[in-house]
N, C-alpha and C positions, 0 to 999 in steps of 0.2 A: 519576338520569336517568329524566323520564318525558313525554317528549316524544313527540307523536300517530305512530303509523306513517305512512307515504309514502303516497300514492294507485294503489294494488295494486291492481286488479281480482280481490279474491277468487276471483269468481262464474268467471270464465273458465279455473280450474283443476278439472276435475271430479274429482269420489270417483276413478276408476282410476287417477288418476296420483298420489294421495298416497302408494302405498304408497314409489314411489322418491324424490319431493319428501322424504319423511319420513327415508328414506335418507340422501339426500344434502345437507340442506340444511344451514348451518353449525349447530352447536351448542355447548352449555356443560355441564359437569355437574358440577353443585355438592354432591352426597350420594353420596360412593361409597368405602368402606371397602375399600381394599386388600387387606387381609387376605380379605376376601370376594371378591376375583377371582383364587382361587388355586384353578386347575382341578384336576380328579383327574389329568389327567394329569403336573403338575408337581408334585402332591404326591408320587406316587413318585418322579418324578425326585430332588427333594430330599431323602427321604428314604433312599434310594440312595445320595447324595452324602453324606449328612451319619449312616449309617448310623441311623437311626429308627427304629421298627417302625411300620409300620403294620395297626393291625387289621380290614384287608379285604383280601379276597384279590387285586383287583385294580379295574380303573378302573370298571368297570360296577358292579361290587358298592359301589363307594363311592359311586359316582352314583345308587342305587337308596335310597341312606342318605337322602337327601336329600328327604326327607317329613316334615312340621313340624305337630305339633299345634299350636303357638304361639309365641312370641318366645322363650323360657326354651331350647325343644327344639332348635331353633335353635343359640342360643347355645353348645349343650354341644357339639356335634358344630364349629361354627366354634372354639372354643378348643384343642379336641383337634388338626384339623386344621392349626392353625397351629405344632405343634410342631415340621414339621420344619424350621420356618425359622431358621437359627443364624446365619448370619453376611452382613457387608455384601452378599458377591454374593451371596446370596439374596434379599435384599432388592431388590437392584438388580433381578433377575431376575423377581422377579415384579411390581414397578412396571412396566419394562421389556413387558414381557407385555402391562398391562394399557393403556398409554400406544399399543401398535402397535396395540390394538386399538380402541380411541380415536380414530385418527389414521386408521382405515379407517371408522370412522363419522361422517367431517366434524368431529368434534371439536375446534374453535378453542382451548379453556380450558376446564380440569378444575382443581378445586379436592378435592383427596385427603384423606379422616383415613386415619391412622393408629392403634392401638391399642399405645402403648409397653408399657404394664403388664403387656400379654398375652405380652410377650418378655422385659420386665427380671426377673419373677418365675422364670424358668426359668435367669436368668443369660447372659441377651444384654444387652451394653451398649448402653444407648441410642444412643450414636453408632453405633454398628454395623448400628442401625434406618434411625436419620436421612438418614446420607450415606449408606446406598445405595439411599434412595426420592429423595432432593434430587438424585444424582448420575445417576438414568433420568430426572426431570423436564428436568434439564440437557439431555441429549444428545436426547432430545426435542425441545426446545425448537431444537437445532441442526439438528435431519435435516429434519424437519417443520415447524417455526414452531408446535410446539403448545403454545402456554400452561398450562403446568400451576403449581400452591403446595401446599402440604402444611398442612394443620391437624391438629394435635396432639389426639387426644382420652383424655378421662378417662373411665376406670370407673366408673359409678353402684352397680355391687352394690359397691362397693368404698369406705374411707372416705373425707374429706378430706382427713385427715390425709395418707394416700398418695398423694392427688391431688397434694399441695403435695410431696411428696419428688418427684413426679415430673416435677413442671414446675421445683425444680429442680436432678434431673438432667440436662434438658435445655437448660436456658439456656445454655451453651456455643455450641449449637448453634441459635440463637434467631432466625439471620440464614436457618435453614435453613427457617423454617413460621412463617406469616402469622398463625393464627388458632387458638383451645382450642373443643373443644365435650366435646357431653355425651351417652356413648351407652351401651349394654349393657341388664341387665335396667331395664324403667322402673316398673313397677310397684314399688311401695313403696317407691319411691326417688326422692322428688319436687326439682324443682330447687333446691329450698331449702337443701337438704344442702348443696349446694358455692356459698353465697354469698359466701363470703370468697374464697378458690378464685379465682373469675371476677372479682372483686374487684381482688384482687391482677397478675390478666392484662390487665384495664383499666388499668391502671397501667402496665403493661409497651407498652402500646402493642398490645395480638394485639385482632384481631378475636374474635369469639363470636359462638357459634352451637350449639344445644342439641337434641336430639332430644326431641318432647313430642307428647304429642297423637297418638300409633299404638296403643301398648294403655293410656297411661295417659290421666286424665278430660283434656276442655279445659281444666279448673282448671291443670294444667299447662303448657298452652301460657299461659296469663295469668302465673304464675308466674317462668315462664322471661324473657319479657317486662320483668316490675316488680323481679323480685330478681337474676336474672342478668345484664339488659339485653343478652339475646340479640340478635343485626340479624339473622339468620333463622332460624325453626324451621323442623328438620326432621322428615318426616312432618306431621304438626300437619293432620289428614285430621281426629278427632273434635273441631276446633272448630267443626263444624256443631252441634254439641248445645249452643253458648253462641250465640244471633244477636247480642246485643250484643258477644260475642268479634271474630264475624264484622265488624262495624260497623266497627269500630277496627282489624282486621288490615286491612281497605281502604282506611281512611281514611288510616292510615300507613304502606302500602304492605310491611308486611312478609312478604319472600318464603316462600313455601312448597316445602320441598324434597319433593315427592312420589315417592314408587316405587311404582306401580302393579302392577309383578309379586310385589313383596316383600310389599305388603298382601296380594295374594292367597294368595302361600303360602304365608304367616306366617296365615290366617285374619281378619284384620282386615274383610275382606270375602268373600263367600263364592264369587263370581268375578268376574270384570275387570265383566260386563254392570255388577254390583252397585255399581263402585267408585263415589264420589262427586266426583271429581276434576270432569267436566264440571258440577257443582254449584256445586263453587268458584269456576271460572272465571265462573261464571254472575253469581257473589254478585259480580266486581269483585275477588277478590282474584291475589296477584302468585304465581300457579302454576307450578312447575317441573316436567317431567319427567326424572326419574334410575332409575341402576340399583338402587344398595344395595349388593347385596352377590351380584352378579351371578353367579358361577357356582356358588350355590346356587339362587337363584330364576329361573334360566330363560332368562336375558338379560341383556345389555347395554343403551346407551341405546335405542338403533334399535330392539332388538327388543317395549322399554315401550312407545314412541312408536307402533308397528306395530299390537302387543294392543290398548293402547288405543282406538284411530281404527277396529279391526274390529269392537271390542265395542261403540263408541259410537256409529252410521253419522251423527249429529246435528253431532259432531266434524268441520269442514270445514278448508277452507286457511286460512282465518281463524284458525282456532282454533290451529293448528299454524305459522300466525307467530307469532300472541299467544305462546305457551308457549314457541318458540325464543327472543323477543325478550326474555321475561323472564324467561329464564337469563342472557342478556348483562347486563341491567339488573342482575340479584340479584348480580353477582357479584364480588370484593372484588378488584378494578382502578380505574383511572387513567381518569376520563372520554374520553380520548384512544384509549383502548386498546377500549374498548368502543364510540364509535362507531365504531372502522374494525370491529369485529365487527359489527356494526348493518348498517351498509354493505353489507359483505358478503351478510348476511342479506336485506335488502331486494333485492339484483341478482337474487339467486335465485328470490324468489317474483316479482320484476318478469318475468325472467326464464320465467317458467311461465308466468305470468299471457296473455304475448304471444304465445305459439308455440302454433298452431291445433293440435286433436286433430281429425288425417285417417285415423288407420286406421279401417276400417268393421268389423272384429272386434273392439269391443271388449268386453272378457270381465271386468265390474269383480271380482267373486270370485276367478277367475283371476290376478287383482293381485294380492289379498292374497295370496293361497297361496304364491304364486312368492315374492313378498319375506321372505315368513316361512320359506322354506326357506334354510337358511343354505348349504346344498349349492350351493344355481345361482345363489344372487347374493351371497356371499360373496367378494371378491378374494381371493387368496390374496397379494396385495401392498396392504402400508398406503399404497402411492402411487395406486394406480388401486381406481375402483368401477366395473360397471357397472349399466346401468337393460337393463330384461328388458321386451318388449312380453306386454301379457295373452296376444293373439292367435296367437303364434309360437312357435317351437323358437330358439331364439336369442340372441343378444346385438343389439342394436337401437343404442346408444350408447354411449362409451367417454369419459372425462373425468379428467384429474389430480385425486384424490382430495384436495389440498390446496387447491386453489384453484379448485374444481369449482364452476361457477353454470349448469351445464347439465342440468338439474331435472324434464324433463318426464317424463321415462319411458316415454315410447310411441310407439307411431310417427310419420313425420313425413310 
């Protein structure tokens, strides 16, 4: 699907009101590793539950752990952290978690990995994974109307050989997740490794989708591409260093799953001002914003979306339908299912677009700050958000967080 957007009056939405358009508007998130939205504080919970140790003394101290020379340092401290999760209600619980928090950031459709290898090696059965992230996707899908699927991913510091045991350990469970990708350490483990692998899942009918192109060269995003026949890479930020990469990711439209905070903290860039994401957009190609691996780097979607549009002031409404609409478009549904996302999407910024900006206080700085403080515009319910005027001590708007197209954020 790549049919022209609606006739929107960009111009008629100024800078101070994206911080809650950005909020509020519908969105997709298609790169976001559950195991990385497993907060400090429900790691002791679970570890409590399921008697674990954990080696810090409590929530702050683990949260202060959370400083990353690079993707590797990263890595050690997310597999350590995922220990304390043993069984289906854990897992339920923390999809669950991350699904309510989703469902307060406009979240129409979330497409989740999952990391089985990270659980089977410790002696959690796979189904034990499965159904109890497919079984929060479910009840989601019933409270809220949030579209959510599960994608399976493999280990790259890990062989093929146990990629293949593990896909099929999970075949049982096949009806449970849509699609296989490719995530963990990327350096020195280029997509080639797992061509049979992806192979064998092309056959099976699963979608593909490969992480490439965040610390390893763009030769891997081409890779993933020609040998795994990836339909989207994730990250894939250094194929600015191939312009002919660049050509072809535009010409065939393959989405890019970006995380803007996750580059930063991971080092890929040295902060958001630096990130290249408004480059990409620029080159033509099909740009997503996501979280990663959110509560280590900082955020959720809303809060990439928010960093982003502060560090980039160049970044306008335009720019921030384009990015919404091409999570809808990227993302592995039913033409049918995507234009009424589309839809939706379009009411909102139509929506903005029409409703005059009358307060005479407006405070654009004051936007940001307010929207990035999760304290005063956080709901404390996945049904309701609201929008905060720059100007005021207050709440200004009120809107059902499911079917919200009420978008302006400021006074009336």
């Amino acid at each position: 699907m790549n049919t022209p957007p609606p006739a929107i009056d960009f111009a008629r939405i100024p800078r101070e009101r994206l911080p809650a358009l950005l909020r509020t508007m519908p969105k997709a998130e298609l790169h976001i590793h559950v195991e990385g939205s497993l907060e400090p504080e429900m790691t002791f919970r679970l570890a409590a539950r399921n008697g674990v140790a954990v080696p810090y003394a409590g929530v702050e101290q683990l949260r202060a752990a959370y400083d990353f020379a690079d993707l590797q340092s990263f890595l050690d401290l997310y597999y350590a952290g995922a220990a304390v999760l043993r069984t289906e209600q854990d897992f339920f619980d923390l999809a669950w978690a991350y699904l309510e928090r989703a469902a307060a950031d406009n979240v129409l459709r979330a497409e989740i990995f999952f990391d089985p290898q990270t659980h089977t090696a410790r002696g959690v059965p796979v189904g034990a994974v499965i159904q109890g992230l497919h079984h929060a996707c479910r009840r989601a899908h019933q409270e809220w109307g949030l579209d959510a699927d599960l994608i399976l991913c493999f280990l790259r510091h890990l062989s093929e050989d146990e990629a293949f045991a593990t896909l099929e350990q999970a075949l049982p469970w096949r009806h449970h997740f849509i699609g296989v990708g490719l995530d963990s350490s990327e350096r020195g483990h280029p997509p080639e490794k797992f061509a049979r692998v992806f192979a064998r899942c092309r056959e099976l009918g699963l979608h593909v989708v490969a992480h490439a192109g965040e610390e390893g060269p763009a030769a891997y995003v081409r890779s993933a591409l020609d040998v795994l026949k990836a339909e989207r890479i994730d990250h894939g930020v250094r194929c600015l260093e191939d312009p002919t990469l660049v050509t072809r990711l535009a010409a065939e439209r393959v989405p890019l799953t970006v995380c803007p905070l996750s580059n930063v903290k991971l080092r890929v860039f040295q902060d958001m001002a630096a990130h290249t994401l408004p480059a990409l957009l620029q080159a033509g190609l099909c740009v997503t914003v996501n979280s990663d691996d959110p509560s280590y780097f900082g955020g959720y979607v809303v809060d990439n979306f928010l960093k982003l549009f502060e560090a980039h002031p160049a970044l306008d409404a335009a720019a921030a339908y384009r990015l919404a609409r091409n999570g809808f478009e990227a993302a592995f549904a039913d033409e049918a299912r995507k234009a009424g996302w589309i839809a939706r999407l379009d009411e909102a910024f139509a929506g903005a677009a029409r409703r005059p900006l009358t307060c005479s206080r407006s405070l654009p700085r004051a936007a940001w700050t307010l929207a990035l403080n999760e304290t005063t515009m956080r709901s404390s319910s996945p049904s309701y958000g609201s929008a905060w005027c720059a100007s005021h001590e207050g709440k200004t708007t009120s809107w059902p967080g499911r079917g919200a197209t009420s978008t302006d954020g400021g006074c009336r």
